[in-house]
Backbone of each chain as nested JSON, in Angstrom:
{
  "chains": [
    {"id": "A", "residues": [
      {"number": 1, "name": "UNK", "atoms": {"N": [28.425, -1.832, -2.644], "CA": [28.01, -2.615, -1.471], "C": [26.486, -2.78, -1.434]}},
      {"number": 2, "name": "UNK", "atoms": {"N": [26.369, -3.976, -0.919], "CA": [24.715, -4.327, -1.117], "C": [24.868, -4.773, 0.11]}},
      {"number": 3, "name": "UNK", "atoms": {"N": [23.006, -4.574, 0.78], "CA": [22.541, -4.479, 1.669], "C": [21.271, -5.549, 1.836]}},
      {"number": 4, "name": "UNK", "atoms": {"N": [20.93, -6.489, 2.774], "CA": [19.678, -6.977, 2.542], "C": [19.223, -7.005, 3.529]}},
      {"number": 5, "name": "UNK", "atoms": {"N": [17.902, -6.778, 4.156], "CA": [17.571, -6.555, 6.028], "C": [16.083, -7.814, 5.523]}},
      {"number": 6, "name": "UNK", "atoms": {"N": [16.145, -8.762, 6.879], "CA": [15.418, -9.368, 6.705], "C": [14.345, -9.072, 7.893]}},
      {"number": 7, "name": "UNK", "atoms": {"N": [12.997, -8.91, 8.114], "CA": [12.17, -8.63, 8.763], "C": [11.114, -9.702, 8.877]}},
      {"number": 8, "name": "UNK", "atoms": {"N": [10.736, -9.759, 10.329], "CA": [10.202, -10.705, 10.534], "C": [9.297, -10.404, 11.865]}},
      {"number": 9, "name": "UNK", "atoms": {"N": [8.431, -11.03, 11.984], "CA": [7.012, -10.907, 13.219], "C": [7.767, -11.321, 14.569]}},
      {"number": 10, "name": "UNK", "atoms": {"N": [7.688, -10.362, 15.741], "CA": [8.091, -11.312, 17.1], "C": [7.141, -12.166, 17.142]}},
      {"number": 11, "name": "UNK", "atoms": {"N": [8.038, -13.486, 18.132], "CA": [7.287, -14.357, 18.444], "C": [6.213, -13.559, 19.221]}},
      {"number": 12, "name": "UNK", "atoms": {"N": [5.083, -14.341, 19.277], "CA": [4.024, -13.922, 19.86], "C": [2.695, -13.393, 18.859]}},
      {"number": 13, "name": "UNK", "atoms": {"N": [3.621, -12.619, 17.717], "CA": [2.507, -11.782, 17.182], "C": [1.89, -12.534, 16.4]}},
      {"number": 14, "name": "UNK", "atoms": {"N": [0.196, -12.021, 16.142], "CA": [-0.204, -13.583, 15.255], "C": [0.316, -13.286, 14.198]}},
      {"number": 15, "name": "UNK", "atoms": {"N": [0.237, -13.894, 12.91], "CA": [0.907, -14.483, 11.567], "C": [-0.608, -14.267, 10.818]}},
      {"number": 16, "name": "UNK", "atoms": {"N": [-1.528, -13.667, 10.183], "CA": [-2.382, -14.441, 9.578], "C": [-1.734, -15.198, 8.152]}},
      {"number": 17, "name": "UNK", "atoms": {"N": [-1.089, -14.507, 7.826], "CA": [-0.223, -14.707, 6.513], "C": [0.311, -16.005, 6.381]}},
      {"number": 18, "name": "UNK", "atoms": {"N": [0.709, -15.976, 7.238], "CA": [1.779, -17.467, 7.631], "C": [0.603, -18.8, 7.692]}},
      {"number": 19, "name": "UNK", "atoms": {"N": [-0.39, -18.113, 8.586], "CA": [-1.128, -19.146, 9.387], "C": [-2.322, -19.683, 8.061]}},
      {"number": 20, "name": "UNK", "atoms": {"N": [-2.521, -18.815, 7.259], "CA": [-2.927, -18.866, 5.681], "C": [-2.198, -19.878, 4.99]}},
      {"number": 21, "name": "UNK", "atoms": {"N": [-0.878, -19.65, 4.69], "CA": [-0.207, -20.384, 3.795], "C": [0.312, -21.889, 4.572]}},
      {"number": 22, "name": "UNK", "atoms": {"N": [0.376, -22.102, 6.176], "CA": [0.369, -23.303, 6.749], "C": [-1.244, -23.875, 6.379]}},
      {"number": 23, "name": "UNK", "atoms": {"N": [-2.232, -23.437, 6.152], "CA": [-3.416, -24.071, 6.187], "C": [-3.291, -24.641, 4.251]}},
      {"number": 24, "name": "UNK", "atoms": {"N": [-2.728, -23.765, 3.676], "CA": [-2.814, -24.048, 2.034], "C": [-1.966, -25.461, 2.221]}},
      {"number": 25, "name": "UNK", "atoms": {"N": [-0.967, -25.078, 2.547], "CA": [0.179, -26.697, 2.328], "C": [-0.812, -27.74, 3.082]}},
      {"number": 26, "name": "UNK", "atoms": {"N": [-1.208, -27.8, 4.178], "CA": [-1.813, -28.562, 4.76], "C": [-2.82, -29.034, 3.645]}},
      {"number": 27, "name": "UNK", "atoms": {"N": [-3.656, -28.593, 3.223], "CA": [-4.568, -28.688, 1.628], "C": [-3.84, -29.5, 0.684]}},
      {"number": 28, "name": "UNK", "atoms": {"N": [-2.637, -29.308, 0.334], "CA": [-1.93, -29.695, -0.656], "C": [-1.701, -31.101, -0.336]}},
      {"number": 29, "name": "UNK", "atoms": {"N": [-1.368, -31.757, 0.963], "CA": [-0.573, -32.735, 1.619], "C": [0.426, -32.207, 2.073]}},
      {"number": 30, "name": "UNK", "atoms": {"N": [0.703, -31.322, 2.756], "CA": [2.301, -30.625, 3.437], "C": [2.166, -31.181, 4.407]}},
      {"number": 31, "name": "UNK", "atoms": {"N": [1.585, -32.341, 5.002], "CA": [1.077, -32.124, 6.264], "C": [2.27, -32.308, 7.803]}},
      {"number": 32, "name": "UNK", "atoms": {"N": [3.337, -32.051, 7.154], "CA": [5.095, -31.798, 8.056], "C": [5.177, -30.448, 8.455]}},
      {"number": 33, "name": "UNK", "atoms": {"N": [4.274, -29.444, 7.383], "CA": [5.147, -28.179, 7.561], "C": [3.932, -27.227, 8.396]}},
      {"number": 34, "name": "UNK", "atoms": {"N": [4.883, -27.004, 9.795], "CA": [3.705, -26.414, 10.257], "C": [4.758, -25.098, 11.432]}},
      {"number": 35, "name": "UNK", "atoms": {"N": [3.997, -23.975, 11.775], "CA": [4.569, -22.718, 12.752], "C": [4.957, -22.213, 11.327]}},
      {"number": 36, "name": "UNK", "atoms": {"N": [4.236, -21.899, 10.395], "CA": [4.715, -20.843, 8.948], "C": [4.276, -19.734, 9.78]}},
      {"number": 37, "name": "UNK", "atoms": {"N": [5.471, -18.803, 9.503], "CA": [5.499, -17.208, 9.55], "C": [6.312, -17.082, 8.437]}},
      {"number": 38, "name": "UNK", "atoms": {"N": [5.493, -15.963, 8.061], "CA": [5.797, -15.061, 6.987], "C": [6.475, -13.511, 6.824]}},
      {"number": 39, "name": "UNK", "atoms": {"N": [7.714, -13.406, 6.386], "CA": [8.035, -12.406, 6.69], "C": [8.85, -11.61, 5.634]}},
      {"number": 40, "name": "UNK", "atoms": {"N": [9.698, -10.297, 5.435], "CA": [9.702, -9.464, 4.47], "C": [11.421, -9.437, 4.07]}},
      {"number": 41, "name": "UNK", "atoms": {"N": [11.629, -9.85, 2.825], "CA": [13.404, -8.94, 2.818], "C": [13.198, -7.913, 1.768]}},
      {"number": 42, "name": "UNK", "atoms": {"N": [14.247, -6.914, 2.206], "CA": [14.785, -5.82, 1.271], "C": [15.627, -5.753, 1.046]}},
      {"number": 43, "name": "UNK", "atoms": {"N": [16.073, -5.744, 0.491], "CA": [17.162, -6.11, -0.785], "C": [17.808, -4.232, -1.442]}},
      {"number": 44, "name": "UNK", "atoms": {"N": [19.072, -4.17, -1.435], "CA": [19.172, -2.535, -2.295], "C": [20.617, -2.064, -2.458]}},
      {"number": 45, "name": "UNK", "atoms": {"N": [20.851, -1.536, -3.05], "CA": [22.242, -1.322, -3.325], "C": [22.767, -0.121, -2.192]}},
      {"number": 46, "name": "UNK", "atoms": {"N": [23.753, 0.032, -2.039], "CA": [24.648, 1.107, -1.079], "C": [25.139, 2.153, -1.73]}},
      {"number": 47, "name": "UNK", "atoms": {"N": [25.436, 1.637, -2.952], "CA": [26.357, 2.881, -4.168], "C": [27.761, 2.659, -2.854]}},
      {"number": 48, "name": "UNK", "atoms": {"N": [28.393, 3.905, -3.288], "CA": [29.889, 3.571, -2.548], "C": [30.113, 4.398, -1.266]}},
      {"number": 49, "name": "UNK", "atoms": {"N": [28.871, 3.739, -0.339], "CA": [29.001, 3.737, 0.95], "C": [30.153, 2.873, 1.719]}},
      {"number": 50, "name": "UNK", "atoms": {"N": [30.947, 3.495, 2.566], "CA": [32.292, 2.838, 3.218], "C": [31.582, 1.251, 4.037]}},
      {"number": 51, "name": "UNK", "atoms": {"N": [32.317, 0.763, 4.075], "CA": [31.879, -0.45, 4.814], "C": [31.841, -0.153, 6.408]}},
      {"number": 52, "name": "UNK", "atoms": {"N": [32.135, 1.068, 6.644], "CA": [32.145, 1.585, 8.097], "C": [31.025, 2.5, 7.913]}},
      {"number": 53, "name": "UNK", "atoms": {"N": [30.611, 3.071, 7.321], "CA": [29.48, 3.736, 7.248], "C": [28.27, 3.061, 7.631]}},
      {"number": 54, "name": "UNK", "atoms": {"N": [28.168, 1.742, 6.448], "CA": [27.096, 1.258, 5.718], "C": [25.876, 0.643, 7.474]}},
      {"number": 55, "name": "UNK", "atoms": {"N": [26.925, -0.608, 8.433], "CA": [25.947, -0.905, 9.115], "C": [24.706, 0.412, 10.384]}},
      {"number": 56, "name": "UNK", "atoms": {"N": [25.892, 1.271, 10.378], "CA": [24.948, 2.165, 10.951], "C": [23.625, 3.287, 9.839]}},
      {"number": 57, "name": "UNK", "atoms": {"N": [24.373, 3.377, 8.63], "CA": [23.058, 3.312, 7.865], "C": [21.914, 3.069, 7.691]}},
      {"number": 58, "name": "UNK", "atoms": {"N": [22.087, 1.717, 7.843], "CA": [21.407, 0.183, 7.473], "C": [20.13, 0.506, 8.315]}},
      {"number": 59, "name": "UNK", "atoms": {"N": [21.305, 0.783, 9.703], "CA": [20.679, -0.136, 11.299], "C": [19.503, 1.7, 11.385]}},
      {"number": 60, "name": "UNK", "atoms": {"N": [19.531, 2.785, 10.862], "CA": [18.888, 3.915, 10.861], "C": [17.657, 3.595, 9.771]}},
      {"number": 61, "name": "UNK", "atoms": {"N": [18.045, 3.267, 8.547], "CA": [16.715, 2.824, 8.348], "C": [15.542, 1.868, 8.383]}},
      {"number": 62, "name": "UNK", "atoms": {"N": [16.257, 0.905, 9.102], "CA": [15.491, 0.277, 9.869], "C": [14.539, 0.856, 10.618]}},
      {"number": 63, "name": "UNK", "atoms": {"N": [14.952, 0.91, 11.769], "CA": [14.34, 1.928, 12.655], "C": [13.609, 3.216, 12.042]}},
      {"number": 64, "name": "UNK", "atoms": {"N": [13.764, 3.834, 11.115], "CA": [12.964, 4.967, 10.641], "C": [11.891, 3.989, 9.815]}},
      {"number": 65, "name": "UNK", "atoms": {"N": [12.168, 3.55, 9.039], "CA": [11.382, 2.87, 8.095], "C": [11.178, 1.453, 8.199]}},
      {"number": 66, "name": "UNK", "atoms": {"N": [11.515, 0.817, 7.809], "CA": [11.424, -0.457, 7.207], "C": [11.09, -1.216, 8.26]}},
      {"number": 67, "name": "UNK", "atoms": {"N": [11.262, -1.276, 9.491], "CA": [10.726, -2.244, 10.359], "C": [9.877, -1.692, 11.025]}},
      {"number": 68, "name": "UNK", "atoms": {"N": [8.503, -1.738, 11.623], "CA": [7.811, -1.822, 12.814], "C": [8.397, -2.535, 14.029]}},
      {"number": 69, "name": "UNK", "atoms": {"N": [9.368, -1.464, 14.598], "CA": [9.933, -2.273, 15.927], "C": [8.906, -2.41, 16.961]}},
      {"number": 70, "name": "UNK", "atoms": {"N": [7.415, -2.447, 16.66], "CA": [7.07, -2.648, 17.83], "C": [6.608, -4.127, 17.814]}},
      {"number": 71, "name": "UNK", "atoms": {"N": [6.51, -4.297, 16.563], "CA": [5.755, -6.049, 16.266], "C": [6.727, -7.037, 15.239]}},
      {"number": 72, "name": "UNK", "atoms": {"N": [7.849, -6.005, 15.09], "CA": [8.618, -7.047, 14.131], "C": [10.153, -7.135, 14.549]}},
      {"number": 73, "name": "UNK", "atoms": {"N": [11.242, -7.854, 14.252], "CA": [12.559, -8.249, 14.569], "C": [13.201, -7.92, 13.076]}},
      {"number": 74, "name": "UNK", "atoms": {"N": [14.01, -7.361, 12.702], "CA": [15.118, -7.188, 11.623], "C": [16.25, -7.539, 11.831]}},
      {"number": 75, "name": "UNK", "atoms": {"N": [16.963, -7.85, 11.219], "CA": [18.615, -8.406, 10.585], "C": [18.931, -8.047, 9.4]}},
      {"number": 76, "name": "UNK", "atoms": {"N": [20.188, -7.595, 9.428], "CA": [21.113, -7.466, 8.394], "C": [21.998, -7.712, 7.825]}},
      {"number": 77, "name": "UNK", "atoms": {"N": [22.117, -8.161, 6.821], "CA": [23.123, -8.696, 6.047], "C": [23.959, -7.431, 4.939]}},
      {"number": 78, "name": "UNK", "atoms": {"N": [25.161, -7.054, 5.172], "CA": [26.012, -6.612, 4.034], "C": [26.935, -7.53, 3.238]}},
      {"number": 79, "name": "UNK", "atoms": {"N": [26.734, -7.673, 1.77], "CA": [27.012, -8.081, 1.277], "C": [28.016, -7.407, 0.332]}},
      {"number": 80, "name": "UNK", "atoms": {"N": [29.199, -7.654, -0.097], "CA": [30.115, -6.7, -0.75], "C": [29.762, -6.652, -2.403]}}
    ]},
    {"id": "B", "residues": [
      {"number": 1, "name": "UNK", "atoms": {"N": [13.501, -30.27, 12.394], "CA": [14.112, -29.251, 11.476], "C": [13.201, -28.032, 10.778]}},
      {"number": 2, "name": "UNK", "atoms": {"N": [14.531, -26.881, 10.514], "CA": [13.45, -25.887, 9.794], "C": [13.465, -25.445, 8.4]}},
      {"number": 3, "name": "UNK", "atoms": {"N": [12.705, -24.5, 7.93], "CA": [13.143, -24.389, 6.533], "C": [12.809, -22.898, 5.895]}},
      {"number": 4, "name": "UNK", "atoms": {"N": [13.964, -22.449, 5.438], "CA": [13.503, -20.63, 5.221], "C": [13.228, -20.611, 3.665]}},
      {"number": 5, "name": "UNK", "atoms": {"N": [12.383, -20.128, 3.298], "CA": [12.497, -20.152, 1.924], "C": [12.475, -18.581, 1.875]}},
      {"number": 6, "name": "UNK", "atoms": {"N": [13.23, -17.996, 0.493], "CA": [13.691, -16.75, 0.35], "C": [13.118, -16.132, -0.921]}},
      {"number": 7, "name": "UNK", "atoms": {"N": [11.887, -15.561, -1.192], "CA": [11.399, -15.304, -2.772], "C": [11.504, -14.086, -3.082]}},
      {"number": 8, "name": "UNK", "atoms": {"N": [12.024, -13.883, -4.154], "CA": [12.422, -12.416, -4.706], "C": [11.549, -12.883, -6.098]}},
      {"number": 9, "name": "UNK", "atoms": {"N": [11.548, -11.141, -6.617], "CA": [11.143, -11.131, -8.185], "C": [12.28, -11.192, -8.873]}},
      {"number": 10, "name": "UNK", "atoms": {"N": [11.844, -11.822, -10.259], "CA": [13.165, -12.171, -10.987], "C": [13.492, -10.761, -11.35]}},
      {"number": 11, "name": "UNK", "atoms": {"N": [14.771, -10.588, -12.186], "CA": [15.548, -9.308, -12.661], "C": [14.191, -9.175, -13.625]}},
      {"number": 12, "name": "UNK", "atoms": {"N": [14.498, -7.377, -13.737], "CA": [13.508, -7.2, -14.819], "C": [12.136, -7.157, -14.669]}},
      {"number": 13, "name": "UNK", "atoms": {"N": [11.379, -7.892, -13.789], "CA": [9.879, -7.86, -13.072], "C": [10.031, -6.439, -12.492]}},
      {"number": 14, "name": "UNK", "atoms": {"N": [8.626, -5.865, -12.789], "CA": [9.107, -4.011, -11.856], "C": [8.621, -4.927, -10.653]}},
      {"number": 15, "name": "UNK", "atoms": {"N": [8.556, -3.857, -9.545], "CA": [8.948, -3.905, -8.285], "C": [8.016, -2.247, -7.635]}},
      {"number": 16, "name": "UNK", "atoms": {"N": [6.905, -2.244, -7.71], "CA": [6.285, -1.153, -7.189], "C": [6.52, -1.301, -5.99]}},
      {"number": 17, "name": "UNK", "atoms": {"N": [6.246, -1.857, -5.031], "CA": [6.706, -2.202, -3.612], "C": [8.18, -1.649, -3.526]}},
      {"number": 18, "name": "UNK", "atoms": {"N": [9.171, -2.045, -4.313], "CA": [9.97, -1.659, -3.874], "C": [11.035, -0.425, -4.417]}},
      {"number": 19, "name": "UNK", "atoms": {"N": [9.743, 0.236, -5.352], "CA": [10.3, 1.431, -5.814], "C": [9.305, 2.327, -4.776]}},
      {"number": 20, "name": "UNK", "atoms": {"N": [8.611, 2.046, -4.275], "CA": [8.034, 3.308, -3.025], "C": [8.58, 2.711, -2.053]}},
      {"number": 21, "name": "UNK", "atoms": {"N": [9.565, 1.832, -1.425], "CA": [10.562, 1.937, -0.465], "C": [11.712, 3.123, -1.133]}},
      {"number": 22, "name": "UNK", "atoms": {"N": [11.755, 2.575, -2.269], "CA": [12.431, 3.482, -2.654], "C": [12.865, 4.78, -2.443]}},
      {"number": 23, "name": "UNK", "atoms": {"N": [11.47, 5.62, -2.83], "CA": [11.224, 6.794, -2.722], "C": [10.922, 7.236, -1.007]}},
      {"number": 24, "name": "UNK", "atoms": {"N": [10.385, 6.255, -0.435], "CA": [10.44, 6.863, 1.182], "C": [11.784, 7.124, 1.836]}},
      {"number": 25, "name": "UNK", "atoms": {"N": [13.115, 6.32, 1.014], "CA": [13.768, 6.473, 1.444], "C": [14.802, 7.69, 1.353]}},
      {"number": 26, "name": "UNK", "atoms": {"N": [14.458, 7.741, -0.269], "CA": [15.005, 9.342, -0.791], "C": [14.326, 10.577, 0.451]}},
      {"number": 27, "name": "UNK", "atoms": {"N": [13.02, 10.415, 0.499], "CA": [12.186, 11.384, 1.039], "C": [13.127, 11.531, 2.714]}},
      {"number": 28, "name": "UNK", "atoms": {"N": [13.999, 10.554, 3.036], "CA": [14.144, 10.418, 4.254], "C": [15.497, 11.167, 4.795]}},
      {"number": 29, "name": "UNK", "atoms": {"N": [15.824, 11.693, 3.023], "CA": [17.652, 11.682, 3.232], "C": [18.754, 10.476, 3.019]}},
      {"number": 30, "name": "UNK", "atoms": {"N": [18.228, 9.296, 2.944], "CA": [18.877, 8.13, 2.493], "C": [18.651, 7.859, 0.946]}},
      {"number": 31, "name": "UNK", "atoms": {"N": [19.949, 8.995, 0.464], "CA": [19.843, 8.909, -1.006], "C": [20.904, 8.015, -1.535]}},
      {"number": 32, "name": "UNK", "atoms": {"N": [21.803, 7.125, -0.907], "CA": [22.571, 5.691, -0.867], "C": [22.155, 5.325, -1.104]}},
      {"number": 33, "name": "UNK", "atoms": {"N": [20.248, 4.655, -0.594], "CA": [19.933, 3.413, -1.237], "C": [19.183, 3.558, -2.715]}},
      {"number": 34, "name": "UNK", "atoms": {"N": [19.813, 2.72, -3.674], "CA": [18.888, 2.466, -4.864], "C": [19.116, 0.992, -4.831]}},
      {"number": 35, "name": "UNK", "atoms": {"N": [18.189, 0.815, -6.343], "CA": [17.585, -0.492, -6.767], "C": [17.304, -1.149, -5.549]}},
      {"number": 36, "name": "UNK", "atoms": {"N": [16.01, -0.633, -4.925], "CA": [15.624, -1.214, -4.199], "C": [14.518, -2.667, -4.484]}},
      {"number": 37, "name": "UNK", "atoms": {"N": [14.386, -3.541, -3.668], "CA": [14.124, -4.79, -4.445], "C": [13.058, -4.955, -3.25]}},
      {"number": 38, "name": "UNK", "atoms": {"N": [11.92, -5.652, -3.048], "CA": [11.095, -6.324, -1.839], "C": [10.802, -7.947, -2.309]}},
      {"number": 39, "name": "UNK", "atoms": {"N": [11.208, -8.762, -1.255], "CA": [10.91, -10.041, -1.292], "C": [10.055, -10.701, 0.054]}},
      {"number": 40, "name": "UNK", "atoms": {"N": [10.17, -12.015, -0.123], "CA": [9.375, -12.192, 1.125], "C": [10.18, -13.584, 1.812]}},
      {"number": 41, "name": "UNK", "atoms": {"N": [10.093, -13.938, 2.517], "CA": [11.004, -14.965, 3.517], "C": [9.618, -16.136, 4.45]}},
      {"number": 42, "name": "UNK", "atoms": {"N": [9.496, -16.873, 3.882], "CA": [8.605, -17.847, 4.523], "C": [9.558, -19.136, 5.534]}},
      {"number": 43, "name": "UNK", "atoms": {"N": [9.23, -18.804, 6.708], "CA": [10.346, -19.709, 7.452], "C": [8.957, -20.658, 8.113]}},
      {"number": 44, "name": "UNK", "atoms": {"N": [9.141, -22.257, 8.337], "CA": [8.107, -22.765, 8.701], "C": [9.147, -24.038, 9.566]}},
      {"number": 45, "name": "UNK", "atoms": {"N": [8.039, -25.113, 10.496], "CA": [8.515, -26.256, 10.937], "C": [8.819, -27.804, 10.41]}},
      {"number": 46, "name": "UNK", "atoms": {"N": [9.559, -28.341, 9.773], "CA": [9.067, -29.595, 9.083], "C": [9.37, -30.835, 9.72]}},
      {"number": 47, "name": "UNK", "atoms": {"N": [8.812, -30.833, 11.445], "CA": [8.427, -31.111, 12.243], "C": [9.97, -32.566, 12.086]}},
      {"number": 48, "name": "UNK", "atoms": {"N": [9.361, -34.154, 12.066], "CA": [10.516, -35.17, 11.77], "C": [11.212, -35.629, 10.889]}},
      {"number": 49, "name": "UNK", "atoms": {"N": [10.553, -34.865, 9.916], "CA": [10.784, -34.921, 8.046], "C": [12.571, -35.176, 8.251]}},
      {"number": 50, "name": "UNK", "atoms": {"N": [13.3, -36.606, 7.467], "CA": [14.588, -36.678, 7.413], "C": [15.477, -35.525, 6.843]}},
      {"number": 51, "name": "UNK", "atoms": {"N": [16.653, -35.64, 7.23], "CA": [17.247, -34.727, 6.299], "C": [17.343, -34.991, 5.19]}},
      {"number": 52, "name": "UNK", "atoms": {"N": [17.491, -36.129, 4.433], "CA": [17.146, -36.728, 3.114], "C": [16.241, -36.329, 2.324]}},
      {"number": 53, "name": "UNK", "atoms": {"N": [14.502, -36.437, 2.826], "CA": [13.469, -35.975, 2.69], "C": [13.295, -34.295, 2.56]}},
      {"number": 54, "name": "UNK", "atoms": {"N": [14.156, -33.772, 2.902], "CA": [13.584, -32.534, 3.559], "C": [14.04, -31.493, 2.156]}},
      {"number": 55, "name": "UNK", "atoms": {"N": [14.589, -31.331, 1.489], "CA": [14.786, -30.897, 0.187], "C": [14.198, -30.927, -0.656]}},
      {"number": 56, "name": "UNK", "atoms": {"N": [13.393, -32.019, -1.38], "CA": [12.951, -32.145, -2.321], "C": [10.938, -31.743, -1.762]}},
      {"number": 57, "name": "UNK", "atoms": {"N": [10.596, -32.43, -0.572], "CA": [9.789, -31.952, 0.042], "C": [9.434, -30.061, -0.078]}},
      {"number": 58, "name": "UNK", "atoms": {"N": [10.587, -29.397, 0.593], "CA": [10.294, -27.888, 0.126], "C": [10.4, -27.422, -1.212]}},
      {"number": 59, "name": "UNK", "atoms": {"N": [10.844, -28.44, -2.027], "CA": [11.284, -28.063, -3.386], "C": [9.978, -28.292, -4.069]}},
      {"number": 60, "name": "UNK", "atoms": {"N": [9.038, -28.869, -3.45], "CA": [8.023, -29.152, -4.553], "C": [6.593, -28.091, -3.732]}},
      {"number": 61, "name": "UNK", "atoms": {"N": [7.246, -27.944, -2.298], "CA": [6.023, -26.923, -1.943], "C": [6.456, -25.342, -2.53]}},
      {"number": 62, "name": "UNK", "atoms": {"N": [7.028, -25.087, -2.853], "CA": [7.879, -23.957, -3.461], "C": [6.897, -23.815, -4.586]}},
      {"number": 63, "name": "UNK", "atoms": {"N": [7.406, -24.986, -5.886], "CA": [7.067, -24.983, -7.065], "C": [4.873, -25.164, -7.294]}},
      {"number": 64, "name": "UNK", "atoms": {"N": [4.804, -25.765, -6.378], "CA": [3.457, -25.947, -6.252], "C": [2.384, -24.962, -5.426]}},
      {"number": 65, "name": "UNK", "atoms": {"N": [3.283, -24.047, -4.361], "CA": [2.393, -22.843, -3.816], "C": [2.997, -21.795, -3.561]}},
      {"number": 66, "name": "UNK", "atoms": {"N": [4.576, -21.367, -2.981], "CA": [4.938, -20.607, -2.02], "C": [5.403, -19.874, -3.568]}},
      {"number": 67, "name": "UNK", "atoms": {"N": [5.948, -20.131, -4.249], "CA": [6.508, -19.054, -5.492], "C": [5.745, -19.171, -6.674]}},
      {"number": 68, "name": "UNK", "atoms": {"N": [5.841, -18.225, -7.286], "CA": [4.869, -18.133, -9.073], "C": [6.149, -18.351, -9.571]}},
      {"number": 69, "name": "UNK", "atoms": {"N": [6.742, -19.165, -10.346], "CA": [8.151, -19.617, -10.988], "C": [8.037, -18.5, -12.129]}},
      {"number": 70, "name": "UNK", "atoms": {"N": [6.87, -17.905, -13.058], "CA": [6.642, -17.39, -13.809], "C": [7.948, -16.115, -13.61]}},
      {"number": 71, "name": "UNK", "atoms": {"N": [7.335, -15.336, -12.639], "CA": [7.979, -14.444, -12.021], "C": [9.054, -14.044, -10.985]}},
      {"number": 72, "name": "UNK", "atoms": {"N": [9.174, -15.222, -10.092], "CA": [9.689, -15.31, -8.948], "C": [10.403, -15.903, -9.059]}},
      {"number": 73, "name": "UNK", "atoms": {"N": [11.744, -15.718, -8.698], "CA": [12.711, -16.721, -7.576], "C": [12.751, -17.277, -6.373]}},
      {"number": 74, "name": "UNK", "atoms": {"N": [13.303, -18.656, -6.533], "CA": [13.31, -18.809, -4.556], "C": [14.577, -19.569, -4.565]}},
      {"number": 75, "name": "UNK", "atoms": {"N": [14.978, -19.376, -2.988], "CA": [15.892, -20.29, -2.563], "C": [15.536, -21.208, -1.356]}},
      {"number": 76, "name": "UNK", "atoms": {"N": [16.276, -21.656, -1.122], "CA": [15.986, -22.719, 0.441], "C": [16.826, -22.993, 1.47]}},
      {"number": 77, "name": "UNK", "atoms": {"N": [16.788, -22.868, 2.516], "CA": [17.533, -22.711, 3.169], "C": [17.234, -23.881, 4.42]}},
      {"number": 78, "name": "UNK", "atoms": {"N": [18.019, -25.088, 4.665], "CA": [17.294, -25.504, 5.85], "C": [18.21, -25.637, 7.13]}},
      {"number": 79, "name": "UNK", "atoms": {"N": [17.726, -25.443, 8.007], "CA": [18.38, -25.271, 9.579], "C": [18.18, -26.401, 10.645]}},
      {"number": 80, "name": "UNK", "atoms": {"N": [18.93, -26.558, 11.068], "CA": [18.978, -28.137, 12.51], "C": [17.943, -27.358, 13.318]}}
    ]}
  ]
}
């Protein structure tokens, strides 16, 4: 079982990252693509974690690790 | 309309980023997760751009800034 958590900035928080790579396209001629935020997936295997196990796993390392719940939003995807 | 683009390293590229997720996670007691992978998720606005338009448009900002093709994968994803 595979796992992928996608992480991302709450609205509100600034972006410089985003607000960087909206200014590059803009450079290029992007000039459609604009509100870029930039944000993180992780990607990882489960080994043979139960499919009842796995989302509360998931949803623990999140919260321990992988997300800054104070400035960022996560989702998860299990994938079999 | 919107548009997520999804960039991972290809198979085989190491992954320091995501071999010290790795290891934070061992360190954590979450010895389930391996092959851990880190990518990045660029979601932006492409404001009236047709739906027609709107594909080949991210397909060439992809190839021209948001991914190193060398190394990277991407996908695309676009949303109403």
């Amino acid at each position: 079982m595979k796992a992928r958590v996608t992480i991302s900035l709450k609205n509100g928080v600034l972006d410089p990252q985003g607000k960087a790579i909206e200014n590059a396209l803009h450079g290029l001629g992007f000039d459609q693509a604009n509100d870029v935020r930039q944000g993180k997936v992780i990607e990882f295997d489960l080994g043979n974690t139960s499919k009842e196990d796995a989302p509360a796993a998931v949803e623990k390392m999140c919260t321990q690790l992988l997300a800054n719940t104070v400035i960022e939003n996560y989702s998860i995807e299990l994938l079999d």
